[in-house]
LOLO-72579 format. One line per 4 residues: number of its first residue (from 1); their letters; for each residue x, y, z of C-alpha. Coordinates in steps of 0.2 Angstrom, whole numbers. Example, Ala and Ser with C-alpha at 12.3 -4.5 7.8 and 13.67 -1.06 7.14 Angstrom:
1) as) 62/-22/39; 68/-5/36 .
% end
This chain:
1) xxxx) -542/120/741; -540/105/749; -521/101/741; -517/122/745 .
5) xxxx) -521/118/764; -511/103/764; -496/107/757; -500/122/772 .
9) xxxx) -500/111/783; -485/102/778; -476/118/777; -465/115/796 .
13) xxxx) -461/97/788; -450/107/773; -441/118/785; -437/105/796 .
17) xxxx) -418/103/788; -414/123/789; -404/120/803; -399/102/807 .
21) xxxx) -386/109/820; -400/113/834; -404/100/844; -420/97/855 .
25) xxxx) -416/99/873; -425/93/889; -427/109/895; -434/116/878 .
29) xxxx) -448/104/880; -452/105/898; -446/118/905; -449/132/891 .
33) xxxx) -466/138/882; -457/137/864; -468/122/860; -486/127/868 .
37) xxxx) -491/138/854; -508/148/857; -521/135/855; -539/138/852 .
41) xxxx) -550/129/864; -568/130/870; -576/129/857; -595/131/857 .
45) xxxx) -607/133/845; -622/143/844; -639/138/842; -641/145/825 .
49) xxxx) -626/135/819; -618/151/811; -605/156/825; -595/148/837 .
53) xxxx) -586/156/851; -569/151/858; -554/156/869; -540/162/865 .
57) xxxx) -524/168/875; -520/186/878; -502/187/882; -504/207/885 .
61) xxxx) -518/207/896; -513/189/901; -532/184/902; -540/167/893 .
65) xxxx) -554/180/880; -570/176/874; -572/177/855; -587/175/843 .
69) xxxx) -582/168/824; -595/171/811; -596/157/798; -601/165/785 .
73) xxxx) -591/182/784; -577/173/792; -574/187/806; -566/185/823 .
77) xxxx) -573/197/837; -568/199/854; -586/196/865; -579/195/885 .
81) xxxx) -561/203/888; -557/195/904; -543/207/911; -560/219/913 .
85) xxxx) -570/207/925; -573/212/942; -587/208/954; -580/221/965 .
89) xxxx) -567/236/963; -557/228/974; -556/210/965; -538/203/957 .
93) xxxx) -540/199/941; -554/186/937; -548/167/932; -559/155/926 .
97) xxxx) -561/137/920; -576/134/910; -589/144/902; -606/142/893 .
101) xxxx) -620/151/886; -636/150/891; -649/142/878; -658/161/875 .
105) xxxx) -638/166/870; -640/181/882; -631/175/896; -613/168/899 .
109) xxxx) -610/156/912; -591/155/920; -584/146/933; -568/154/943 .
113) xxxx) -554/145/943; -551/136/960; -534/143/969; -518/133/966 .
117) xxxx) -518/117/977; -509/101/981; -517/86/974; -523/78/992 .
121) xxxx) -530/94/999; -547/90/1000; -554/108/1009; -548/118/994 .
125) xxxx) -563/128/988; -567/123/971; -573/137/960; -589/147/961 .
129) xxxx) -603/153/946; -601/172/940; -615/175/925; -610/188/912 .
133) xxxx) -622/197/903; -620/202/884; -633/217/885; -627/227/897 .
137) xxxx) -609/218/902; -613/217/917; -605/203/930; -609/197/944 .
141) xxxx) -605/181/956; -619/173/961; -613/157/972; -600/159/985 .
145) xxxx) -596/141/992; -582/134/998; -585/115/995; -584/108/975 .
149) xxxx) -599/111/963; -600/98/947; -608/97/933; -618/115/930 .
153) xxxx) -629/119/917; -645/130/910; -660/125/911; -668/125/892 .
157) xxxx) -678/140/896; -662/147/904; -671/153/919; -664/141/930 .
161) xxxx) -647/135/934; -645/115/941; -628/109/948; -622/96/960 .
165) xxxx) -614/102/978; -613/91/993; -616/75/982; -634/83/979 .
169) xxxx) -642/92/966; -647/110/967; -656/124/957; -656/141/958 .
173) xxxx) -668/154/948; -656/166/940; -670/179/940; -675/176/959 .
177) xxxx) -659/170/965; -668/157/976; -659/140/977; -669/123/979 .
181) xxxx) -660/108/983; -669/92/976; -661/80/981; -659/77/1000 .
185) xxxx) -651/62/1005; -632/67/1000; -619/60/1010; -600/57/1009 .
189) xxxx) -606/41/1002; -621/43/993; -621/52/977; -634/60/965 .
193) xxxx) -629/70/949; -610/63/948; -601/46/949; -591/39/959 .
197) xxxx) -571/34/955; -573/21/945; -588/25/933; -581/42/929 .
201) xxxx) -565/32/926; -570/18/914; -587/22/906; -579/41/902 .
205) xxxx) -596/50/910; -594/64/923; -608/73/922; -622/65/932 .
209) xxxx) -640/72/927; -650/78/914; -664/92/911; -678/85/902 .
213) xxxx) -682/94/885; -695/105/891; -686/109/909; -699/102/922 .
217) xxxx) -690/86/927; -672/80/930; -667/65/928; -649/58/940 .
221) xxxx) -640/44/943; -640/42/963; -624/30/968; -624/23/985 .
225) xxxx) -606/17/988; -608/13/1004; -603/-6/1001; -587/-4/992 .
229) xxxx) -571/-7/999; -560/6/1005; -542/9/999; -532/21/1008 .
233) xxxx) -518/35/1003; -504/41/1013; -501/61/1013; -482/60/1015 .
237) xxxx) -482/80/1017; -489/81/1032; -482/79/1049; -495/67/1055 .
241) xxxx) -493/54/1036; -511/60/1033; -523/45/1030; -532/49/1012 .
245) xxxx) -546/36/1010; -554/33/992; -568/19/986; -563/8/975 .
249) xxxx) -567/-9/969; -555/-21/964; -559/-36/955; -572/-45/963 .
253) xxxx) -578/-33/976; -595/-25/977; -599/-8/966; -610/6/971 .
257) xxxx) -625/2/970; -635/12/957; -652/19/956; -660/30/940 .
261) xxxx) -671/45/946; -684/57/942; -688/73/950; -701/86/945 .
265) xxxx) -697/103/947; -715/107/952; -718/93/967; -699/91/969 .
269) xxxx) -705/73/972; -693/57/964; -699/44/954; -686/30/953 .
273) xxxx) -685/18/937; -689/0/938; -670/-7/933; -675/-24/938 .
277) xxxx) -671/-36/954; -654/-38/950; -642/-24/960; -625/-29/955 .
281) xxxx) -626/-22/938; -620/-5/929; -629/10/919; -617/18/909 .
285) xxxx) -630/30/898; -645/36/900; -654/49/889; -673/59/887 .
289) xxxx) -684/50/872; -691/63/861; -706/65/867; -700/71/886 .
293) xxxx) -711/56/894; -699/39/893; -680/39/896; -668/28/886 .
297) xxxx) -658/18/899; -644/7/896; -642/-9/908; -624/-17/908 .
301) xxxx) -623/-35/918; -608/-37/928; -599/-49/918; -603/-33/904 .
305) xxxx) -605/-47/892; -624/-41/889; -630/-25/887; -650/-19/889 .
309) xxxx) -659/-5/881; -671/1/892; -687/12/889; -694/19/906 .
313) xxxx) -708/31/909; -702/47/921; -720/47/928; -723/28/933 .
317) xxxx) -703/22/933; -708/5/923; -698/0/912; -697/-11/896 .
321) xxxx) -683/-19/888; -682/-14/869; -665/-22/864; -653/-33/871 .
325) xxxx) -637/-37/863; -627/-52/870; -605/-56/866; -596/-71/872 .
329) xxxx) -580/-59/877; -587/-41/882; -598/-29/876; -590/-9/871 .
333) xxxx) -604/-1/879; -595/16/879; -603/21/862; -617/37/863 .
337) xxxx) -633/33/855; -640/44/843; -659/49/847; -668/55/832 .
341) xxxx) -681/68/837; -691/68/819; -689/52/812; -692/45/832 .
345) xxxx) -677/33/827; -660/30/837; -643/26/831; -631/16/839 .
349) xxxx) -612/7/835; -612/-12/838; -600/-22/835; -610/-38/830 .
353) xxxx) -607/-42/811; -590/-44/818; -584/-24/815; -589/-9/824 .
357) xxxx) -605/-2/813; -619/9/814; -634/2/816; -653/11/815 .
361) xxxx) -668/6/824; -686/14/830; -688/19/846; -696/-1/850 .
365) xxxx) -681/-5/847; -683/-13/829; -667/-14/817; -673/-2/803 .
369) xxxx) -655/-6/794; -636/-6/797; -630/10/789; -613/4/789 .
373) xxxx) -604/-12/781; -587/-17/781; -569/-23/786; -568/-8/798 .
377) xxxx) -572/0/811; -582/15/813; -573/26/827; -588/38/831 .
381) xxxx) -604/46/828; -601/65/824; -620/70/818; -634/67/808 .
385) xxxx) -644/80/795; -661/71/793; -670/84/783; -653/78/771 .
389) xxxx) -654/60/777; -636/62/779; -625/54/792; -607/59/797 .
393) xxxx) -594/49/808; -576/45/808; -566/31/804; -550/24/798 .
397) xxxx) -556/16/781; -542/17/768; -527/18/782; -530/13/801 .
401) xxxx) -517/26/807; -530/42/802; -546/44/805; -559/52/794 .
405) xxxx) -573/63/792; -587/52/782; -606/56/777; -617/40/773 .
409) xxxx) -635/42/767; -643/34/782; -650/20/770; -630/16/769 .
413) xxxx) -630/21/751; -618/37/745; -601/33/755; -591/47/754 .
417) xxxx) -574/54/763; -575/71/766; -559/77/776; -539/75/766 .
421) xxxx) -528/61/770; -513/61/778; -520/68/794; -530/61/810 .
425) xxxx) -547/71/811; -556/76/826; -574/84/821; -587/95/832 .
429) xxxx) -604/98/823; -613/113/820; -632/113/825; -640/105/812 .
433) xxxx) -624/96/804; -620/113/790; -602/115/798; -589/108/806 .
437) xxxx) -572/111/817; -559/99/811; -545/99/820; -531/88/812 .
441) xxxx) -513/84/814; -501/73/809; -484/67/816; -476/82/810 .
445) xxxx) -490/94/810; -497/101/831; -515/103/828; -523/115/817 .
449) xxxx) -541/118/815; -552/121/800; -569/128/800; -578/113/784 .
453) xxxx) -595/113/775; -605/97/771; -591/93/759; -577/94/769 .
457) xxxx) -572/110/760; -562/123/769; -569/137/772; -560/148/785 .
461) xxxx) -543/144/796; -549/145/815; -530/141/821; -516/138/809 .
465) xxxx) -506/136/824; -486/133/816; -478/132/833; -465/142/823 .
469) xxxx) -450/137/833; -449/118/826; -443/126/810; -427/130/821 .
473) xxxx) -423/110/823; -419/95/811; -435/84/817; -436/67/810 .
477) xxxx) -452/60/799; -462/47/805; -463/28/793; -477/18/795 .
481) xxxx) -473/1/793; -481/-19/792; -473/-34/795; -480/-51/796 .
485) xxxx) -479/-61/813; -471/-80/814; -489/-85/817; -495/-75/800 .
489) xxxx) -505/-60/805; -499/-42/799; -497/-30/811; -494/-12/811 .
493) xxxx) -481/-1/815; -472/17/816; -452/22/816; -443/37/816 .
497) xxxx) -424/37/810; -408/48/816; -409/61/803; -390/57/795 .
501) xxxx) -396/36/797; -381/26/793; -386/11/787; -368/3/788 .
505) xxxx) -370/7/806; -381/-3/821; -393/8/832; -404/6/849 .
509) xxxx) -420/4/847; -433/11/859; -451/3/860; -465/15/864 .
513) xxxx) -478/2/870; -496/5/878; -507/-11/869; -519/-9/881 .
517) xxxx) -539/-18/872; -545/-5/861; -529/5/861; -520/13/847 .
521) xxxx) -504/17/847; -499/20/828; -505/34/824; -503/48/811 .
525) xxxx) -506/63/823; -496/75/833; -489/69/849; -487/82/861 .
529) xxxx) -470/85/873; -472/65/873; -467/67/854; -454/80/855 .
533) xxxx) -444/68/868; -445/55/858; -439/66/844; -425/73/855 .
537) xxxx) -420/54/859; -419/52/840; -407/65/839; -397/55/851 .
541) xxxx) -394/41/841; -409/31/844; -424/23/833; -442/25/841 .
545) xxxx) -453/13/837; -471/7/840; -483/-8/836; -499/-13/838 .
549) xxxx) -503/-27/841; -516/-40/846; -531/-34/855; -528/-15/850 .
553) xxxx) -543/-7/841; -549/-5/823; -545/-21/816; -563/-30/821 .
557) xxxx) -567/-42/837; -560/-55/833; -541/-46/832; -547/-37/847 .
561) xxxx) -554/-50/859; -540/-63/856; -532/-55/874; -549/-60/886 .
565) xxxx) -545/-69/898; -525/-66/895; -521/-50/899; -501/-49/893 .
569) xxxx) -501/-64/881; -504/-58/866; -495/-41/866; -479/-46/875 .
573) xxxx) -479/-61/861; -483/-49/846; -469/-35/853; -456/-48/853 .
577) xxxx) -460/-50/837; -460/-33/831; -442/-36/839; -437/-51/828 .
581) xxxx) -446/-41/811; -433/-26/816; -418/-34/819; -419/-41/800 .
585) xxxx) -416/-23/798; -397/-20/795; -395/-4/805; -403/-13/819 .
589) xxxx) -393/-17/834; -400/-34/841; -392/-30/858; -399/-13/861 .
593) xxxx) -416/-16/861; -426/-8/875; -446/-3/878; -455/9/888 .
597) xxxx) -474/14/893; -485/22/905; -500/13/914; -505/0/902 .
601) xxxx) -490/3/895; -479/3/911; -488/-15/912; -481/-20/895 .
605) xxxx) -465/-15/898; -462/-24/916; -471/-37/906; -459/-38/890 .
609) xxxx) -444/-37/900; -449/-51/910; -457/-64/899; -449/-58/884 .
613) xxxx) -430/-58/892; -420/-66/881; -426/-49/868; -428/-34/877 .
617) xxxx) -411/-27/886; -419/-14/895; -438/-8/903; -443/9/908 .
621) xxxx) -459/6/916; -474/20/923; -485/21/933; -490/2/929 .
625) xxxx) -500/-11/933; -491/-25/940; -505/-38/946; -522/-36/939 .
629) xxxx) -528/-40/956; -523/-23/962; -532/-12/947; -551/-8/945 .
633) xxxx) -565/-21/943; -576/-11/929; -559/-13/916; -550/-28/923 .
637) xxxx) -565/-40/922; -572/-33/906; -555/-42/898; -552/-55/913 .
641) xxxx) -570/-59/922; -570/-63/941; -555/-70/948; -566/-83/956 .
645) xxxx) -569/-88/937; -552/-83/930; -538/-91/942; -525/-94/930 .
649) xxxx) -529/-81/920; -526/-70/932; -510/-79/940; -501/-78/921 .
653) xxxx) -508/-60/919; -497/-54/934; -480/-48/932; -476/-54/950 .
657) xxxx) -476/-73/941; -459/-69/931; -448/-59/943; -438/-74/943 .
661) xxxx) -434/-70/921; -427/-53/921; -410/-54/914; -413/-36/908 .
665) xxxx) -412/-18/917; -428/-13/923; -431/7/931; -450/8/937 .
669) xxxx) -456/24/940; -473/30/951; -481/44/960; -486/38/977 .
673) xxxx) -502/46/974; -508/38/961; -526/35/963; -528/27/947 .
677) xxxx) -513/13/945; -510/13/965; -491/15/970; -495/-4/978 .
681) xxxx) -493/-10/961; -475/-5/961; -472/-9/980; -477/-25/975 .
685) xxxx) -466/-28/962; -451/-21/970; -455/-35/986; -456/-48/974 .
689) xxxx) -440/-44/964; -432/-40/979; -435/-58/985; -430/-66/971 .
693) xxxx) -415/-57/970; -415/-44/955; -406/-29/954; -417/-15/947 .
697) xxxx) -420/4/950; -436/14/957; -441/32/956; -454/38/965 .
701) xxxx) -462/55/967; -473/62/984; -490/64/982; -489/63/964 .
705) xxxx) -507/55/954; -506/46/937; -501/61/926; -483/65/939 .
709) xxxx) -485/82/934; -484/100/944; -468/113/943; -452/103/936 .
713) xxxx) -458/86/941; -460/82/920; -444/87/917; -439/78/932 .
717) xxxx) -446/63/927; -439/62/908; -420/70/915; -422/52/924 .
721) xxxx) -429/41/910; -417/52/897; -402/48/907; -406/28/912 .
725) xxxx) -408/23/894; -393/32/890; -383/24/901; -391/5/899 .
729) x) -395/5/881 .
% end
């Protein structure tokens, strides 16, 4: 079965030569839905762990539907047709974002879609909470706000209904509907039950609070950001240049300060947990214990060089430390833990031995055995089966470009790959660990998922998903390449080739570069729009390359960590020697050799155009980082510490420093929006280079954020990359 499915899967790779005449154009990929498919998406699983629901689109009723798919018969049934919910006679058709189900299975939670908006529009109502019900299909809307809610959720009888408004957390008895706020001391700047910009942006958390197993007590995280320094915005489309302000700490600054806290649903009381006399520090997880009594609270120091497990009791708030773990760079502290209800254990991903591993220990916090042992890493955790003693995660084991669906005894015996090679692997559990969704790809193959058993044997397609029009065009096939650098370490990389390569002729070569610690760029997994353009700029004549190389994931710390303290060293030094690898390459042309990247990778091309000059003829860089100075403190000082600590570090880290190299062309690109990389990063640039003389270009787009997206600002922005690069390269 599995070599039928991949040979299925592989089936758009054979037709791709039909009809080499067609070429990709920008305004198929941007402007067009040829290339969106219908994919399957919101995928929930039932308690029972024998169905799933899911959306799909509609195009006739042109509504997102509700569908239920039974695991074992393999059945598809429609449970909520969209186009049919009203609240009212006279309501338009009903739009929404999110749904979920309520633990009993009886109620579905959705919440509208808020209206179209521009991003600074900060009074733009956010969406409001309908509640569908499967008996009787009744719906009905029960909040009717106009300021955001975050972060909603059942209670596990499903009688109740908590979510954050107003930066406090609420909850409403669905039976009743009576709405209690606990928490009362919100304020534009003090937070309960969500983060503020920064933690949501670097530990990847969004969702603020917790029910406690048996429902009587939340517990919050309550930030008080009152301290942090404010940056402020421009709103360029309104008459008066609208002042936006934001929090957010650069290197150095102060952070939110942050408090853990309990509140009873009976007293509406709040116990806060004892997280020590130290305030400039981070939690980036916390989590109930089985028993409901102690929460498992994870204590990050501000150089996030050592990382504290802490066991706190919801009733007292003391705490005790049950594990520390200390590294002379940083800590990857963005790993979940595992709890354990039967075997009161916890598992966790350290990367001590050297490699990222699983590790298990008792809720005391003694190692009990490290499950997982060798020269790789583990990517994640997807589920444990104790009545099995199974455990599943992913990793890149036999090639670092997939990632793989693996069960281990939890003793660490019994290794075994479950899912086919020649595909990345992205798995969600069932209940209980008897299923899972694996949606896999590769570079020639857009995302299709597989319902798999414990085996990894297919049992049903959920979404072949062919995207049936790239049979019409003559796409290229990715290689995956190594090359040793001067210096001996072998590094990955990808290519793809014009179809009809002439290898008596020279070709351009275009660098697709992020590098950023713990990135990966070489992948074997479908790329999106971003892939088709690349493809598009193959059919033009040019070879697309990427490499990874030092301080990118998967390859241990020690490849990893070699960049701390010297953001830029490293991976401008190993992608100038990708260069010198490719143009030993006879249908390389030496001359022609030009990189681009966004964010990170905006950074590393301004970066490799600039210090590596004398390789690289021309840059497209955006959105980047120009001065670490400018960009947040949680990631910039995980990899460069406190510039009081890190001067130099920080001095030859900045692209500012080697304005004074470019020979090349250099086109920088940014949304003066941008509330992640700010538009002051490229402002900067531009004065420095201005000073010192450089020719380059700029394009800018108003009030656009990190992503320069809305309408036809996409194909905006690659109509100007395309043309740049085929002008100057």
């Amino acid at each position: 079965m599995k070599s039928l499915i991949s040979l299925l899967c592989a089936f758009p790779l054979l037709l791709f030569g039909q009809n080499p005449q067609k070429l990709l154009t920008l305004e198929d990929i941007f402007l067009s839905s040829k290339f969106k498919g219908n994919p399957t998406s919101g995928i929930n699983w039932l308690v029972q762990g024998d169905r799933f629901s899911y959306q799909q689109y509609d195009s006739t009723t042109k509504s997102e539907n509700i569908y239920i798919f039974d695991v074992f018969k393999g059945s598809r049934t429609l449970l909520v047709d969209v186009s049919r919910l009203k609240s009212s006679p006279n309501d338009s058709q009903f739009r929404y974002s999110s749904y979920q189900w309520s633990p009993q299975e009886v109620i579905i939670l959705l919440e509208s879609a808020p209206p179209d908006k521009q991003y600074l529009s900060r009074k733009t109502p956010s969406g409001n909470y309908f509640l569908y019900t499967l008996r009787d299909k009744s719906f009905k809307q029960i909040t009717n706000v106009n300021e955001p809610q975050y972060n909603q959720k059942f209670s596990p009888d499903g009688t109740l209904l908590g979510f954050v408004r107003g930066n406090n957390i609420f909850v409403r008895n669905l039976e009743t509907g009576t709405e209690i706020q606990c928490t009362m001391d919100g304020a534009e700047h003090i937070i309960n039950g969500k983060f503020d910009w920064v933690y949501e942006e670097e530990f990847g958390i969004s969702d603020g609070w917790v029910w406690s197993p048996d429902g009587k007590y939340i517990a919050f995280w309550h930030l008080d950001e009152n301290r942090v320094p404010e940056f402020k915005m421009l709103n360029f489309m309104t008459p008066e240049c609208e002042v936006i302000p934001m929090k957010y700490p650069t290197p150095g600054d102060s952070n939110s300060l942050v408090k853990i806290g309990v509140v009873s649903m009976d007293t509406k009381e709040v116990t806060w947990m004892d997280l020590g006399q130290e305030d400039d520090i981070y939690i980036p997880r916390i989590q109930w214990m089985p028993d409901g009594n102690n929460l498992l609270i994870q204590r990050l120091n501000r150089s996030q060089k050592k990382l504290e497990f802490l066991s706190s009791h919801i009733k007292t708030g003391k705490t005790r430390t049950i594990l520390v773990e200390e590294e002379k760079t940083w800590i990857e502290e963005t790993f979940d833990v595992l709890v354990l209800a039967k075997s009161r254990q916890f598992l966790r991903i350290s990367e001590q031995d050297g490699n990222a591993h699983i590790y298990r220990y008792n809720l005391t916090g003694r190692l009990v055995n490290q499950v997982t042992r060798g020269k790789w890493d583990v990517s994640n955790i997807v589920a444990v089966d104790e009545d099995m003693g199974l455990l599943y995660f992913t990793a890149g084991i036999q090639t670092l470009a997939e990632k793989q669906l693996f069960s281990v005894k939890i003793d660490g015996s019994n290794l075994r790959q479950l899912t086919p090679d020649g595909f990345t692997h992205t798995i969600t559990p069932s209940p209980g660990a008897k299923w899972f969704i694996d949606k896999y790809s590769n570079r020639g193959t857009p995302t299709k998922i597989a319902l798999i058993d414990q085996n990894g044997k297919v049992r049903w397609m959920i979404n072949e998903d062919p995207i049936a029009s790239l049979k019409e065009y003559n796409l290229s096939k990715t290689e995956f390449f190594s090359f040793k650098t001067s210096d001996g370490i072998e590094l990955n990389g990808s290519m793809m080739k014009p179809p009809d390569l002439d290898v008596h002729k020279k070709y351009p070569v275009l660098i697709d570069a992020y590098g950023g610690p713990g990135s990966q760029a070489v992948t074997n997994s479908w790329g999106g729009t971003t892939a088709l353009w690349h493809q598009m700029m193959v059919q033009k004549g040019y070879i697309i390359v990427s490499v990874d190389g030092r301080g990118t994931c998967g390859r241990g710390k020690e490849f990893k960590s070699i960049v701390y303290h010297q953001l830029g060293t490293w991976e401008v030094h190993d992608q100038v020697e990708a260069v010198k690898y490719l143009v030993t390459l006879p249908f390389i042309d030496a001359s022609r050799i030009g990189i681009w990247g966004w964010s990170y990778g905006g950074y590393m091309a301004v970066s490799a155009i600039l210090r590596g000059a004398d390789y690289f003829r021309t840059a497209v860089a955006v959105a980047p980082v120009t001065d670490w100075r400018l960009y947040d403190d949680i990631y910039t000082e995980r990899f460069m510490g406190l510039p009081k600590d890190n001067l130099l570090g920080y001095k030859n880290s900045s692209t500012l420093t080697y304005v004074e190299k470019l020979k090349g062309n250099l086109l920088i690109i940014h949304g003066t929006s941008d509330d992640n990389v700010h538009w002051q990063n490229t402002v900067r640039l531009v004065d420095a280079l201005e000073k010192a003389g450089k020719q380059f270009q700029t394009m800018f787009y108003p009030n656009k954020n990190h992503s320069i997206r809305g309408d036809t600002t996409r194909y905006h922005l690659f109509e100007t990359m395309t043309n740049y690069l085929l002008e100057k390269l």
